[in-house]
SELUMDREN-584946 format. One record per residue (C-alpha): residue in one letter; x negated, y negated, z negated. Coordinates in pm, whole numbers, plus 50000, padded with zeros to 5 digits. Example, Ala and Ser with C-alpha at 12.3 -4.5 7.8 and 13.67 -1.06 7.14 Angstrom:
% SELUMDREN-584946
@res = a | east = 48770 | north = 50450 | up = 49220;
@res = s | east = 48633 | north = 50106 | up = 49286;
% end
This chain:
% SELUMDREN-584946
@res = x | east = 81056 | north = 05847 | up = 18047;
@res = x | east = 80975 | north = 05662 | up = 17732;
@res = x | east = 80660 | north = 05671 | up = 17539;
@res = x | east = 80571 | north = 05698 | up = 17153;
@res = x | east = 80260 | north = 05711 | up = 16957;
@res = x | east = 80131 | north = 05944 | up = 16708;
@res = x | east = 80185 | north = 05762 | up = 16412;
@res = x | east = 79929 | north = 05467 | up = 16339;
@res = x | east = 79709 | north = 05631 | up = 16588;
@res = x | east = 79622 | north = 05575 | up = 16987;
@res = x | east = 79761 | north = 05913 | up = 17074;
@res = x | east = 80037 | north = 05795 | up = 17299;
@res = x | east = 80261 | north = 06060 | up = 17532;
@res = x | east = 80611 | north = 06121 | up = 17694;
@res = x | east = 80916 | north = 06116 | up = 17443;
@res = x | east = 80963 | north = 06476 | up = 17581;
@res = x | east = 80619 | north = 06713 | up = 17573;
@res = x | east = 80623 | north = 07056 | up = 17717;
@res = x | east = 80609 | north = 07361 | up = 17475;
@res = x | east = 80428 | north = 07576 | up = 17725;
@res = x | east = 80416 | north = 07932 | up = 17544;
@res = x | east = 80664 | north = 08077 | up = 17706;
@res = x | east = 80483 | north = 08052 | up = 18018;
@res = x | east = 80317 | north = 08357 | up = 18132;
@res = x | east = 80555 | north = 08556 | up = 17866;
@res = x | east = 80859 | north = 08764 | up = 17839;
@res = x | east = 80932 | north = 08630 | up = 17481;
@res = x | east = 81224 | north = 08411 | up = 17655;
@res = x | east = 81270 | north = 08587 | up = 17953;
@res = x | east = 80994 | north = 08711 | up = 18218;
@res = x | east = 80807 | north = 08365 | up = 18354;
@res = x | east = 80491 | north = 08424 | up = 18593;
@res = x | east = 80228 | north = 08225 | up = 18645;
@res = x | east = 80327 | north = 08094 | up = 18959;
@res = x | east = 80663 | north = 08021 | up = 18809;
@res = x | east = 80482 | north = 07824 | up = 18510;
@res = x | east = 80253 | north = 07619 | up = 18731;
@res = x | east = 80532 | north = 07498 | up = 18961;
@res = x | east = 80739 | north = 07364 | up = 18622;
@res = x | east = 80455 | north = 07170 | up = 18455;
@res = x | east = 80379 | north = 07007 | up = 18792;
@res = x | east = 80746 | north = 06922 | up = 18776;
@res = x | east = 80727 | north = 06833 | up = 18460;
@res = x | east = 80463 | north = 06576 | up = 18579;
@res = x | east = 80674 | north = 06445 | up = 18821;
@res = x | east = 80951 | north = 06384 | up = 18578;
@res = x | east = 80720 | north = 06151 | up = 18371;
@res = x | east = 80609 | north = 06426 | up = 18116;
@res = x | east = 80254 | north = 06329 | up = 18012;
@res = x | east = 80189 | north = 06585 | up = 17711;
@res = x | east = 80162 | north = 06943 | up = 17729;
@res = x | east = 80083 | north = 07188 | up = 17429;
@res = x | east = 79913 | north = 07529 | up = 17475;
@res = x | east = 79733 | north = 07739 | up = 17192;
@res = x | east = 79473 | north = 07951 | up = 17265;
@res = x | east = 79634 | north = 08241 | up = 17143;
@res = x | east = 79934 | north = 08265 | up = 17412;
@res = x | east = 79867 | north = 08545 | up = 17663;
@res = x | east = 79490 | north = 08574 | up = 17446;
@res = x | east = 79430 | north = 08240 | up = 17666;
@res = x | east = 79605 | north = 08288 | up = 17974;
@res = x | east = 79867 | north = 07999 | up = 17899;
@res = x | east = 79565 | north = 07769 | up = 17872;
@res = x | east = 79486 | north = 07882 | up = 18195;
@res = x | east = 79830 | north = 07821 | up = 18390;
@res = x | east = 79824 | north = 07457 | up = 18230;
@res = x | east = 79459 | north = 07382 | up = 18399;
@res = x | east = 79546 | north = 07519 | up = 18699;
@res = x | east = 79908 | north = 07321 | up = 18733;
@res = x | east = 79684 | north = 07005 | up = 18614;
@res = x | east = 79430 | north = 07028 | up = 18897;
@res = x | east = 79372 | north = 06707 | up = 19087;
@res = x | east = 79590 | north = 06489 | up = 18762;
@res = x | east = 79351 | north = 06195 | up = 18645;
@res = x | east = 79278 | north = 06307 | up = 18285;
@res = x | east = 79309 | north = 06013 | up = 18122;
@res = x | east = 79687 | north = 06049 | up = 18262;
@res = x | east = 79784 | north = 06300 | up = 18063;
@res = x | east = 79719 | north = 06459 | up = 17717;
@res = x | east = 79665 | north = 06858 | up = 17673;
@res = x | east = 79711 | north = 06958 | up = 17310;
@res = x | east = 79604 | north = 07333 | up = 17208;
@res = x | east = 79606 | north = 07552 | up = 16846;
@res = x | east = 79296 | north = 07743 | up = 16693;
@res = x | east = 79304 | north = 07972 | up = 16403;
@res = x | east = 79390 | north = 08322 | up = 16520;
@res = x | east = 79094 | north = 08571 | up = 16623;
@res = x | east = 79198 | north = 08665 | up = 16963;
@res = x | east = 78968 | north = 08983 | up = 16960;
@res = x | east = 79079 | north = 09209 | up = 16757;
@res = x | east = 79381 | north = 09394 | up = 16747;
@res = x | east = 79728 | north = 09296 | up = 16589;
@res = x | east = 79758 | north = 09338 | up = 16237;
@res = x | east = 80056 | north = 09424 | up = 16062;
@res = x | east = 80184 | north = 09162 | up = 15884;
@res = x | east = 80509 | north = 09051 | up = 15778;
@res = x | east = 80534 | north = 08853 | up = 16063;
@res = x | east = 80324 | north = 09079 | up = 16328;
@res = x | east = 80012 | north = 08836 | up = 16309;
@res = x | east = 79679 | north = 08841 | up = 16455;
@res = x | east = 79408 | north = 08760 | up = 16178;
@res = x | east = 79300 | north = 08465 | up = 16144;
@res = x | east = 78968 | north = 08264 | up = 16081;
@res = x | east = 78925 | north = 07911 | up = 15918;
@res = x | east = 78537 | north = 07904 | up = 15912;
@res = x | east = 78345 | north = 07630 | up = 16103;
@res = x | east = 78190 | north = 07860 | up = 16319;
@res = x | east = 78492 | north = 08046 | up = 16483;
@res = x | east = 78655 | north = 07661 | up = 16493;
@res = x | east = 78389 | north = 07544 | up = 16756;
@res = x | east = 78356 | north = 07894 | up = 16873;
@res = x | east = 78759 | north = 07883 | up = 16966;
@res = x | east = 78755 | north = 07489 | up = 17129;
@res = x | east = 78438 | north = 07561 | up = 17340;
@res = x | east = 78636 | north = 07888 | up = 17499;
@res = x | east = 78998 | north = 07683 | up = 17503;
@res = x | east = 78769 | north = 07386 | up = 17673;
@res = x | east = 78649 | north = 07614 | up = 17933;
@res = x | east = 79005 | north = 07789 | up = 18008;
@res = x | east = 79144 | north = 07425 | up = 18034;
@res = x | east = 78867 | north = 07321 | up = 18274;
@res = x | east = 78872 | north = 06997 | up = 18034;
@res = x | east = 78537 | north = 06832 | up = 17815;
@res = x | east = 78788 | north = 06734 | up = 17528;
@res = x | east = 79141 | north = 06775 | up = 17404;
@res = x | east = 79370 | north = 06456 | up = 17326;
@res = x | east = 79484 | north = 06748 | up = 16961;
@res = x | east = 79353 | north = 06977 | up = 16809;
@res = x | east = 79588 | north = 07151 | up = 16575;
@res = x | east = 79547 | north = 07466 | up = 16308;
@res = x | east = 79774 | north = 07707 | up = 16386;
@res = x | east = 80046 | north = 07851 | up = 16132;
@res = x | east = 79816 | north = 07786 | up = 15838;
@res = x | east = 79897 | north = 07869 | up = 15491;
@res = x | east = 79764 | north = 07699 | up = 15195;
@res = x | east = 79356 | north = 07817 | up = 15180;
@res = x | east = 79315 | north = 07642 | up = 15515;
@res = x | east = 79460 | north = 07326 | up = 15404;
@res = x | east = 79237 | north = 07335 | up = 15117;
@res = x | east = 78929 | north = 07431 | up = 15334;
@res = x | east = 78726 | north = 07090 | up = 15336;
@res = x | east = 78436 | north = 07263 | up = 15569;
@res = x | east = 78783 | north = 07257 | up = 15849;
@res = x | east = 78829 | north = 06965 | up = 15837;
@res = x | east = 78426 | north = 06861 | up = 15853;
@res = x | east = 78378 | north = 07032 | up = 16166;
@res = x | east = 78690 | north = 06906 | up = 16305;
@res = x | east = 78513 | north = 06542 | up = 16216;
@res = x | east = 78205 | north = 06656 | up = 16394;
@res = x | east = 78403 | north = 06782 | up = 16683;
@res = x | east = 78620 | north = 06436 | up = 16753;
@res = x | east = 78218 | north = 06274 | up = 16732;
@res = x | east = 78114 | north = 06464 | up = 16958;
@res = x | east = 78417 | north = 06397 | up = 17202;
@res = x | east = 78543 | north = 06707 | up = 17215;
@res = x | east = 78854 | north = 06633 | up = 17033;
@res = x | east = 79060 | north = 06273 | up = 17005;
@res = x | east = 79234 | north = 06375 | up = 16686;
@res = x | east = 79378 | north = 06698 | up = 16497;
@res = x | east = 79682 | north = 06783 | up = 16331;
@res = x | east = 79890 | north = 07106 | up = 16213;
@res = x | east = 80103 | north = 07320 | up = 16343;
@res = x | east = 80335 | north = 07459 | up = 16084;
@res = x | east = 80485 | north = 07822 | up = 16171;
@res = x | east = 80588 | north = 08067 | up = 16249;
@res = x | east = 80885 | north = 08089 | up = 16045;
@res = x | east = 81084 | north = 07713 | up = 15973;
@res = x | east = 80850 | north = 07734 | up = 15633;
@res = x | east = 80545 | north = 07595 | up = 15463;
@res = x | east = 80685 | north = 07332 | up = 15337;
@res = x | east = 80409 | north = 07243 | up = 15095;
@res = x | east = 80123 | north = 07370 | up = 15347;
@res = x | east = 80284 | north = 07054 | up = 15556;
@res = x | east = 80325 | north = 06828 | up = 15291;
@res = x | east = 79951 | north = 06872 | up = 15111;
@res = x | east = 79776 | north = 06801 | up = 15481;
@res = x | east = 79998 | north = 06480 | up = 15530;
@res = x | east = 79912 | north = 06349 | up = 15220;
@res = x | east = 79517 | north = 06489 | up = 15193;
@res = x | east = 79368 | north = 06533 | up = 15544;
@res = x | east = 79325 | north = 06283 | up = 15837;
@res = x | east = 79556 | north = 06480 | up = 16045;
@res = x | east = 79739 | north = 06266 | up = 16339;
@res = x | east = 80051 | north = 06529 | up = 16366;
@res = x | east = 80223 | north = 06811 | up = 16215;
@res = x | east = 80433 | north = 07021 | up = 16470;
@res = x | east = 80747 | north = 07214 | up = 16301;
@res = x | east = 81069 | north = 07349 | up = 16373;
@res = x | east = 81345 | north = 07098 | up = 16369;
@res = x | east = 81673 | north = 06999 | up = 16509;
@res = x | east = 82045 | north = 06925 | up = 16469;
@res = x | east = 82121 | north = 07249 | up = 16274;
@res = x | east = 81821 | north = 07333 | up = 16091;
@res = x | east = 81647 | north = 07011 | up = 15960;
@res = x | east = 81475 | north = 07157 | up = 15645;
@res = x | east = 81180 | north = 07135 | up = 15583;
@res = x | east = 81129 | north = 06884 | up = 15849;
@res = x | east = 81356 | north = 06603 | up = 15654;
@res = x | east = 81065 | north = 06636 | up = 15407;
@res = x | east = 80769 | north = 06586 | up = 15680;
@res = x | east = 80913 | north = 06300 | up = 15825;
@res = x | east = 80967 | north = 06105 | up = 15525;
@res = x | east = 80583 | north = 06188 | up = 15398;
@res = x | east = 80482 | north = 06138 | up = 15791;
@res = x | east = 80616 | north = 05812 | up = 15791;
@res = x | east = 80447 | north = 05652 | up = 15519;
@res = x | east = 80131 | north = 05828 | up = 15618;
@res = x | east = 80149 | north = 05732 | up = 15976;
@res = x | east = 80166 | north = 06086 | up = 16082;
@res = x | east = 80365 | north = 06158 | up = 16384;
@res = x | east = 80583 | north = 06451 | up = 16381;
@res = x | east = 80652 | north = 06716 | up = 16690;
@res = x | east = 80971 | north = 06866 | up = 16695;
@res = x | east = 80953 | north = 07260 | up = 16855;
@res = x | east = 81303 | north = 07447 | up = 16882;
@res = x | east = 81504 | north = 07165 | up = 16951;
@res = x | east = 81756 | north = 07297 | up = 17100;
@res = x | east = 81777 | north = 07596 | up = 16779;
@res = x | east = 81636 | north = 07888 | up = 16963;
@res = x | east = 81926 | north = 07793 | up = 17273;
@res = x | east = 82203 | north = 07757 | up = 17067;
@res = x | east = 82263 | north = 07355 | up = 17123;
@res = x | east = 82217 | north = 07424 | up = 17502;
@res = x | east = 82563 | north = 07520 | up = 17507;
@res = x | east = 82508 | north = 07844 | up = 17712;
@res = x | east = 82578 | north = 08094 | up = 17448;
@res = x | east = 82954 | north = 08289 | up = 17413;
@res = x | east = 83053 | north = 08545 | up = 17150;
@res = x | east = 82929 | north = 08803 | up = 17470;
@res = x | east = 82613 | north = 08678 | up = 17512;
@res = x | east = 82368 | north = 08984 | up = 17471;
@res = x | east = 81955 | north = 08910 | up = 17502;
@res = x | east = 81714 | north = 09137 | up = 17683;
@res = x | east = 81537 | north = 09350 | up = 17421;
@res = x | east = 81156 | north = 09184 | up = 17500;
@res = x | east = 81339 | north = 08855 | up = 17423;
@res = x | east = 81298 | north = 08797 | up = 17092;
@res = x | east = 81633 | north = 08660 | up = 17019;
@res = x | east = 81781 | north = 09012 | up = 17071;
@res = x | east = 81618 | north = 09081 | up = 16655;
@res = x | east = 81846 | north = 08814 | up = 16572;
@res = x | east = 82184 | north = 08954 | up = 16342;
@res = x | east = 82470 | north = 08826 | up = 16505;
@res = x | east = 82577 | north = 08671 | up = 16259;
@res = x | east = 82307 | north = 08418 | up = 16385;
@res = x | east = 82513 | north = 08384 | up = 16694;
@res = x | east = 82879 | north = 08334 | up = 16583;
@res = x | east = 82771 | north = 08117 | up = 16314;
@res = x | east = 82543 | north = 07870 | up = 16542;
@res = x | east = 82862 | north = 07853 | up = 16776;
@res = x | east = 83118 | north = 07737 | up = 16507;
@res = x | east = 82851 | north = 07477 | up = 16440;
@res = x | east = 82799 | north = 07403 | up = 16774;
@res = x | east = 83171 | north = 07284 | up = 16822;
@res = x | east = 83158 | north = 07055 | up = 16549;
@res = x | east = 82912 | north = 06892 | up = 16696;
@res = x | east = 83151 | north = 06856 | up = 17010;
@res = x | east = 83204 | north = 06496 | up = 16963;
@res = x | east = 82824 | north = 06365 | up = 17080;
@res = x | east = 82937 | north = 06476 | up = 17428;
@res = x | east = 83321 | north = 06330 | up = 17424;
@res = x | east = 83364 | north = 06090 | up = 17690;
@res = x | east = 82955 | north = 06029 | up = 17736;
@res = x | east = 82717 | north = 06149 | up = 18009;
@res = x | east = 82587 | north = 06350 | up = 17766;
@res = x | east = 82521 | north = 06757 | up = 17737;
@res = x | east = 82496 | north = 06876 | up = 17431;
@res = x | east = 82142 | north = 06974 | up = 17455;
@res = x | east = 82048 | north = 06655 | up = 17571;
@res = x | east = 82207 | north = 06479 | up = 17261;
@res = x | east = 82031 | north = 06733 | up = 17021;
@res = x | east = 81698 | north = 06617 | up = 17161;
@res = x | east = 81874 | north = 06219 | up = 17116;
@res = x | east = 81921 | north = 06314 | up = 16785;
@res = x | east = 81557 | north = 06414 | up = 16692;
@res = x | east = 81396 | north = 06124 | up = 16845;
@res = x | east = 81661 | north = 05892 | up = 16651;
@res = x | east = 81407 | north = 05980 | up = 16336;
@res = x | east = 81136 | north = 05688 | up = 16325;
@res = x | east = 80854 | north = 05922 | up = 16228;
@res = x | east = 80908 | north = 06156 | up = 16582;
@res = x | east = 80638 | north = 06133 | up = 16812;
@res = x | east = 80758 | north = 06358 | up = 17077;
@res = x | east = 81011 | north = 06665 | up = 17154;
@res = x | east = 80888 | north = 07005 | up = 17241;
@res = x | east = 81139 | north = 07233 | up = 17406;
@res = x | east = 81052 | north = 07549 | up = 17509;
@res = x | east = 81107 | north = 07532 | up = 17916;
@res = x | east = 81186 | north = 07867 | up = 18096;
@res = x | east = 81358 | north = 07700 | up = 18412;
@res = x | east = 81361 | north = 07392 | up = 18648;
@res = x | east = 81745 | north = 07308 | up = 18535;
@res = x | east = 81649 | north = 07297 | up = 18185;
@res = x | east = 81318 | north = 07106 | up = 18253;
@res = x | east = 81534 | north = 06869 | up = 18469;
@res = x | east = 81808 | north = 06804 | up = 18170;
@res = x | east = 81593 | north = 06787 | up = 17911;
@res = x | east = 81355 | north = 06537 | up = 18026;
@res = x | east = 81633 | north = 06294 | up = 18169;
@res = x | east = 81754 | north = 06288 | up = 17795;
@res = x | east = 81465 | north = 06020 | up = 17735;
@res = x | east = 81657 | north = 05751 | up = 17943;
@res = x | east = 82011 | north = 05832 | up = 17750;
@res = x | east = 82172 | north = 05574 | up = 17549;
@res = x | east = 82051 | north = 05630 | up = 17152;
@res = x | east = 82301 | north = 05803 | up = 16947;
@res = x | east = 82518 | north = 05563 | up = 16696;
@res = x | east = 82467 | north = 05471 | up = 16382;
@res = x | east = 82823 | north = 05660 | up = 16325;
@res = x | east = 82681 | north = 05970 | up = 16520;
@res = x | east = 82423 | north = 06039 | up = 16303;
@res = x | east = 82639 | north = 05938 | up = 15990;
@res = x | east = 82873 | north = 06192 | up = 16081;
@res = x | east = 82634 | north = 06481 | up = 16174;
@res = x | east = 82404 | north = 06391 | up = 15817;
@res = x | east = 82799 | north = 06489 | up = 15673;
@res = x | east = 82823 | north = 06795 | up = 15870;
@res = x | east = 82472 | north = 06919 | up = 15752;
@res = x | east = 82531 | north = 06815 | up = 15425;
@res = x | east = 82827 | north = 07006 | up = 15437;
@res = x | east = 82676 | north = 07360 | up = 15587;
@res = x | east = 82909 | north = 07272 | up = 15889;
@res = x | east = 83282 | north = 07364 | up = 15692;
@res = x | east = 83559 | north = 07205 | up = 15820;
@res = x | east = 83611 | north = 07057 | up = 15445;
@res = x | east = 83362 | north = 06962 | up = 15226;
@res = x | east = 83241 | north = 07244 | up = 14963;
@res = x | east = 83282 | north = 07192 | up = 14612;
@res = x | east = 83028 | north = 07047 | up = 14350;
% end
């Protein structure tokens, strides 16, 4: 398993992190906590060193499953990151995307790390990241003060952001790369939907940022798995998906056949190749419901690098929407 840092900082982890929410869930298919515990320590035997949690998964229960799977690891061997933001008391509030409120001030920011500390049976957290933000937390210097106070007092190494939860806020990301001393934003990218992270890795690399990469794999389509048949469990939420989600992501899909043409390669392993090909990447997050996947994913790391020609040609496919013939001016 290789190792990157997090930008121009000395956050250092595994290529390939752990994206832990499903754990505990049914949002990709029913995992227990038993079932959880036994993949991260699997994970840990695979050479996976960072895990990320948020405090709002299972109103704390994921942070739980991590600290128990971690008992008896040297801390200093690993690095735990978890989210903050969300008031986890209170009921759900309808919003366009189903949110929780949430809470920016500097009180409910210690408030949330001392409780996350105490479900992670941990006295710090290598990041600390602000959860789906929009653009009055960015601007919210007394954050980002307490966040200073917090890394003094050694409860936190470093903080960052973690855009969501749709592919969006594009200028949320871009405004805390280029005014806060975050180490990391976290955003959806991969193979078939790169925008906005194109953007974030180009203002991430001349900030010394690093960038985490969730959905890598494009919500399962790029793990290869998925036929015109395939049908998702109504608690999964890939079942609110239109289908034209799913026909359209497969046609893609098979123009990206050639990464795994005469190569030990599957396909989701050279989507996850492809991500880490960008300079600015400090780690991969899939989403890991099963040893198999867990297994694949992380073995990706010691894969040859795609081509210079590989990611020439997919840049022209993407470019391109994925036609067969190049569309018009």
């Amino acid at each position: 398993m290789r190792t990157r840092s997090f930008g121009n900082t000395d956050l250092r982890c595994s290529e390939i992190g752990f994206g832990t929410w499903a754990l505990g869930s049914n949002w990709w298919g029913k995992i227990t906590r038993g079932e959880g515990e036994n993949l991260l320590r699997r994970a840990l035997e695979l050479g996976v060193t960072f895990f990320d949690t948020g405090n709002v998964y299972g109103q704390g229960a994921n942070e739980e499953i991590v600290a128990q799977a971690l008992v008896g690891v040297p801390r200093e061997s690993v690095q735990i990151s978890t989210k903050f933001g969300y008031v986890l008391d209170e009921g759900r509030q309808e919003h366009s995307q189903g949110e929780r409120p949430q809470d920016w001030s500097p009180d409910h920011v210690r408030r949330s790390l001392e409780a996350s500390l105490g479900r992670l049976g941990t006295d710090y957290v290598d990041l600390y990241q602000l959860h789906n933000p929009r653009m009055d937390a960015i601007e919210r210097d007394d954050v980002y003060e307490q966040l200073e106070h917090l890394r003094d007092e050694g409860k936190i190494r470093h903080y960052g952001i973690a855009l969501g939860p749709a592919i969006g806020w594009r200028e949320e990301g871009l405004r805390a790369i280029a005014e806060r001393d975050i180490a990391s934003i976290q955003t959806v990218y991969n193979v078939l939907e790169q925008q906005p992270g194109r953007d974030f890795l180009e203002a991430a690399d001349g900030a010394g940022v690093g960038v985490m990469a969730r959905v890598p794999t494009s919500s399962g389509l790029l793990e290869d798995k998925y036929t015109l048949e395939t049908t998702f469990p109504k608690h999964d939420h890939r079942s609110h998906r239109p289908r034209e989600w799913l026909v359209d992501g497969l046609q893609k899909v098979e123009r990206l056949r050639f990464l795994c043409e005469q190569r030990d390669f599957t396909m989701a392993q050279a989507a996850l190749k492809f991500i880490l090909a960008q300079e600015a990447i400090a780690c991969v997050l899939p989403t890991i419901t099963n040893a198999e996947e867990l297994d694949e994913w992380a073995a990706a790391s010691d894969k040859p690098d795609l081509t210079t020609e590989d990611l020439t040609r997919i840049d022209e496919l993407y470019e391109r929407n994925f036609d067969v013939e190049p569309v018009s001016a």
